[in-house]
C-alpha atoms as an extended CHARMM CRD file, in Angstrom:
* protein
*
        81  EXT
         1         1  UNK       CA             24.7790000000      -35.7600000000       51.9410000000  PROA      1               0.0000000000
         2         2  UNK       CA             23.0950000000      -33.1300000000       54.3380000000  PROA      2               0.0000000000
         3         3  UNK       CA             19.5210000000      -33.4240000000       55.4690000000  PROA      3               0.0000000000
         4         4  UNK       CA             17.6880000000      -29.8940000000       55.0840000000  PROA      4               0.0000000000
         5         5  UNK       CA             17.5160000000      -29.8940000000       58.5810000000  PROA      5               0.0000000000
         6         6  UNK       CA             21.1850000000      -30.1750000000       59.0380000000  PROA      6               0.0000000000
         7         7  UNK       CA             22.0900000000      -27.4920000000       56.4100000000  PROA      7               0.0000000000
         8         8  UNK       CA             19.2430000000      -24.7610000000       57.9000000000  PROA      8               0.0000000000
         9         9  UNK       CA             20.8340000000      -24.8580000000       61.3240000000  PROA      9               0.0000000000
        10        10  UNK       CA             24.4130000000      -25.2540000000       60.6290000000  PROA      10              0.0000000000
        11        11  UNK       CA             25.1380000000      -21.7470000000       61.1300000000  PROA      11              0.0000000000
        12        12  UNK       CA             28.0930000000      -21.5490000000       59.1270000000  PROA      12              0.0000000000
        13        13  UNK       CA             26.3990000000      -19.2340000000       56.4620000000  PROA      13              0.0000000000
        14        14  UNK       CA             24.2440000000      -16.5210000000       56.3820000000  PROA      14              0.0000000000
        15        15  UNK       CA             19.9270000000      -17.2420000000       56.2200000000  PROA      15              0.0000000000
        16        16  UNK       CA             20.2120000000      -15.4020000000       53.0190000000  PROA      16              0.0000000000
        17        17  UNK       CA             22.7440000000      -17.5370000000       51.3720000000  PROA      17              0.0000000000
        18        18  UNK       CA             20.6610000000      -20.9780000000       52.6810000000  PROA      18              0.0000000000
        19        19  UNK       CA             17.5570000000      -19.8480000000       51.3010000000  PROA      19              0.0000000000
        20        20  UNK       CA             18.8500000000      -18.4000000000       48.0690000000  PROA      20              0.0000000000
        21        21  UNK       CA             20.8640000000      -21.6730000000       47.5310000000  PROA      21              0.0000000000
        22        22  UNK       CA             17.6060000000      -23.8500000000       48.6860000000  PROA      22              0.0000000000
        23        23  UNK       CA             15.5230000000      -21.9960000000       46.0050000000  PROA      23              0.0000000000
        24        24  UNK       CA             17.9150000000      -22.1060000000       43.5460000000  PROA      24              0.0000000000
        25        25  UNK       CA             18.1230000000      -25.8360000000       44.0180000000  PROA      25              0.0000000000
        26        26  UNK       CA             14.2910000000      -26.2650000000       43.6750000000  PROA      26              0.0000000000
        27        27  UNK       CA             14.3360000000      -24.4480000000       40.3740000000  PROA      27              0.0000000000
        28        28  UNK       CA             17.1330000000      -26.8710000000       38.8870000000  PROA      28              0.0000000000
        29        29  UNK       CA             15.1400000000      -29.8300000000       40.3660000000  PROA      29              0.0000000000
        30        30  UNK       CA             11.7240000000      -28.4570000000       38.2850000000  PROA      30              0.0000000000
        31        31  UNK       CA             13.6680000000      -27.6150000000       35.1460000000  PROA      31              0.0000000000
        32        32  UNK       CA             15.7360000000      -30.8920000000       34.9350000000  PROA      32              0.0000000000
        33        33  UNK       CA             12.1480000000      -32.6160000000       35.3960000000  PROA      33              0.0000000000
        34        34  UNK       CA             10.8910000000      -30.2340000000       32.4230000000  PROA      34              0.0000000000
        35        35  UNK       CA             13.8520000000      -31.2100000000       30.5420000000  PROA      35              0.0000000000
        36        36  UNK       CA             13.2510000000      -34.6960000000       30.9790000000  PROA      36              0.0000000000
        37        37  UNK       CA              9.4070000000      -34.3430000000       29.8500000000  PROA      37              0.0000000000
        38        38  UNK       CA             10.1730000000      -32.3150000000       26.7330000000  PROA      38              0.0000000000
        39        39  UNK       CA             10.4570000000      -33.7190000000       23.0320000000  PROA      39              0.0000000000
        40        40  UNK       CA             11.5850000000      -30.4220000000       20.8850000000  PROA      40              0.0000000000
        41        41  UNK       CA             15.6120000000      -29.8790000000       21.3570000000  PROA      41              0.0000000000
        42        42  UNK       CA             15.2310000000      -26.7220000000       20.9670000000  PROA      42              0.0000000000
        43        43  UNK       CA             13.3140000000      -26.3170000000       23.7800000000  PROA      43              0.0000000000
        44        44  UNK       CA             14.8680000000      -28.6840000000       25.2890000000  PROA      44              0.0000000000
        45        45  UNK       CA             18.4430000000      -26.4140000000       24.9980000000  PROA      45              0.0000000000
        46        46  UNK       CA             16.7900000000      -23.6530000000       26.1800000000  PROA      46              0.0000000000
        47        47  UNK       CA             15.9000000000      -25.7380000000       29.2890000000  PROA      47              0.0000000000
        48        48  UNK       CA             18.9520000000      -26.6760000000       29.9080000000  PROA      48              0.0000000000
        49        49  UNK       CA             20.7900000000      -23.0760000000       29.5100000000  PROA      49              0.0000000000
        50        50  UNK       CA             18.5130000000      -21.8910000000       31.8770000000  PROA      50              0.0000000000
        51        51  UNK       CA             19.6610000000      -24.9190000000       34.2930000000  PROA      51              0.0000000000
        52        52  UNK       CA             23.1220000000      -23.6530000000       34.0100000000  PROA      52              0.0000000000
        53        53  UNK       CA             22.6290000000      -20.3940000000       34.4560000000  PROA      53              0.0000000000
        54        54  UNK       CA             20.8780000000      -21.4770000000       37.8130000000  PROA      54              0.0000000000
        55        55  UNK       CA             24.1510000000      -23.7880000000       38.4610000000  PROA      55              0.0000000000
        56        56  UNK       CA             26.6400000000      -21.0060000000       37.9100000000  PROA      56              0.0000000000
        57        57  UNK       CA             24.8190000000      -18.5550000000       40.0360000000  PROA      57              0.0000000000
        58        58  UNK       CA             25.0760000000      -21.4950000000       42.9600000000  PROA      58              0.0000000000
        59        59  UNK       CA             28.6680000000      -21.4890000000       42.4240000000  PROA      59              0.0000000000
        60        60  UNK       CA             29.2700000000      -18.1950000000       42.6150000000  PROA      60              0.0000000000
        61        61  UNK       CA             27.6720000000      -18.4650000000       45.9190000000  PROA      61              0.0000000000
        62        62  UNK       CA             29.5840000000      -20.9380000000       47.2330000000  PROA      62              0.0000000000
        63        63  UNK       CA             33.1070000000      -18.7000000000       46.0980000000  PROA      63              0.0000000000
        64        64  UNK       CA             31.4550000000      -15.6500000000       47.5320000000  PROA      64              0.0000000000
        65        65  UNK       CA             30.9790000000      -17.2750000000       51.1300000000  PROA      65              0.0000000000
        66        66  UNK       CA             34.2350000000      -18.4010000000       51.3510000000  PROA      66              0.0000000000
        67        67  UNK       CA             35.9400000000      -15.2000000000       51.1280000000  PROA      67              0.0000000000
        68        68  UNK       CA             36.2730000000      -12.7880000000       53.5570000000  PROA      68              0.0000000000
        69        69  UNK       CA             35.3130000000      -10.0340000000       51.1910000000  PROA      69              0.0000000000
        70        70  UNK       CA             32.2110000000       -8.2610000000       53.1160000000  PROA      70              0.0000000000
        71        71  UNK       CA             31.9190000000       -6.0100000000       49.4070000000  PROA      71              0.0000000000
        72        72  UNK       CA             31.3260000000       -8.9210000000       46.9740000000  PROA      72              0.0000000000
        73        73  UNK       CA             29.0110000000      -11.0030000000       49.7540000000  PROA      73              0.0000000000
        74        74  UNK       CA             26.5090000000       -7.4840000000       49.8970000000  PROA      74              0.0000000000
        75        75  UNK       CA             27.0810000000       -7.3820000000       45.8050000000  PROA      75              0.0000000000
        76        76  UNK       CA             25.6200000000      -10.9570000000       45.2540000000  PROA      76              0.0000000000
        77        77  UNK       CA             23.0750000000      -10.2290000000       47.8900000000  PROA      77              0.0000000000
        78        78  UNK       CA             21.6980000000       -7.0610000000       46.6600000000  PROA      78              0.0000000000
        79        79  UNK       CA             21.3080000000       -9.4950000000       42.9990000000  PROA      79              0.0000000000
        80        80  UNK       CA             18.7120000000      -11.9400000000       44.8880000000  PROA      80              0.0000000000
        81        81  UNK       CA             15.3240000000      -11.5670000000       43.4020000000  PROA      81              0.0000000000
Protein backbone atom coordinates (compact mmCIF):
# COMPACT_ATOMS: atom_id res chain seq x y z
CA UNK A 1 0.00 0.00 0.00
CA UNK A 2 0.94 3.70 -0.95
CA UNK A 3 1.84 6.29 1.63
CA UNK A 4 -0.13 9.68 0.88
CA UNK A 5 3.01 11.05 0.18
CA UNK A 6 3.80 8.60 -2.48
CA UNK A 7 0.35 8.81 -4.21
CA UNK A 8 0.35 13.03 -4.15
CA UNK A 9 3.59 13.14 -6.08
CA UNK A 10 3.38 10.25 -8.33
CA UNK A 11 2.39 12.26 -11.18
CA UNK A 12 0.70 9.71 -13.03
CA UNK A 13 -2.80 11.40 -12.59
CA UNK A 14 -4.17 14.58 -12.66
CA UNK A 15 -4.31 16.91 -8.95
CA UNK A 16 -7.96 16.79 -9.56
CA UNK A 17 -8.37 13.11 -9.73
CA UNK A 18 -5.87 12.70 -6.33
CA UNK A 19 -7.81 15.01 -4.40
CA UNK A 20 -11.26 13.95 -5.51
CA UNK A 21 -10.22 10.27 -4.84
CA UNK A 22 -8.48 11.42 -1.32
CA UNK A 23 -11.83 13.05 -0.30
CA UNK A 24 -13.84 10.51 -1.43
CA UNK A 25 -11.82 8.10 0.63
CA UNK A 26 -12.21 10.23 3.83
CA UNK A 27 -15.96 10.22 3.44
CA UNK A 28 -16.08 6.23 3.22
CA UNK A 29 -13.63 6.14 6.21
CA UNK A 30 -16.33 8.57 8.39
CA UNK A 31 -19.38 6.71 7.15
CA UNK A 32 -18.05 3.11 7.71
CA UNK A 33 -17.15 4.52 11.35
CA UNK A 34 -20.93 5.85 11.50
CA UNK A 35 -22.01 2.57 10.34
CA UNK A 36 -20.18 0.84 12.86
CA UNK A 37 -21.61 3.22 15.77
CA UNK A 38 -25.23 2.92 14.67
CA UNK A 39 -27.96 0.49 16.21
CA UNK A 40 -31.22 1.14 13.82
CA UNK A 41 -30.75 -1.01 10.37
CA UNK A 42 -32.46 1.17 8.77
CA UNK A 43 -30.23 3.72 9.28
CA UNK A 44 -27.75 1.68 9.25
CA UNK A 45 -28.73 0.69 5.24
CA UNK A 46 -28.95 4.02 4.47
CA UNK A 47 -25.32 4.36 5.70
CA UNK A 48 -24.15 1.94 3.87
CA UNK A 49 -25.91 2.94 0.34
CA UNK A 50 -24.43 6.08 0.74
CA UNK A 51 -20.88 4.19 1.21
CA UNK A 52 -21.44 2.63 -2.10
CA UNK A 53 -22.45 5.25 -3.87
CA UNK A 54 -19.08 6.91 -2.68
CA UNK A 55 -17.29 3.45 -3.83
CA UNK A 56 -18.79 3.43 -7.29
CA UNK A 57 -18.04 7.01 -7.96
CA UNK A 58 -14.13 5.95 -7.01
CA UNK A 59 -14.37 3.38 -9.56
CA UNK A 60 -15.55 5.21 -12.11
CA UNK A 61 -12.56 7.28 -11.53
CA UNK A 62 -10.20 4.86 -11.72
CA UNK A 63 -11.93 3.58 -15.47
CA UNK A 64 -12.04 7.19 -16.49
CA UNK A 65 -8.13 7.73 -15.97
CA UNK A 66 -7.23 4.91 -17.74
CA UNK A 67 -8.67 5.80 -20.96
CA UNK A 68 -7.47 8.03 -23.28
CA UNK A 69 -10.84 9.63 -23.73
CA UNK A 70 -10.07 13.55 -22.98
CA UNK A 71 -14.39 13.89 -23.29
CA UNK A 72 -15.40 11.50 -20.46
CA UNK A 73 -12.17 12.66 -18.09
CA UNK A 74 -13.70 16.69 -18.46
CA UNK A 75 -17.40 14.91 -17.98
CA UNK A 76 -16.48 13.33 -14.53
CA UNK A 77 -14.59 16.44 -13.71
CA UNK A 78 -17.13 19.00 -14.37
CA UNK A 79 -19.44 16.35 -11.70
CA UNK A 80 -16.87 17.14 -8.69
CA UNK A 81 -18.61 19.10 -6.05
Amino acid sequence: MQRFKQFVVEGRYPLWVKAVTTSLVLRIRRLSHQIELEDDATKQNKLISQQNKLISYINGLGIAVGTNDRKLLNRLKSYKK
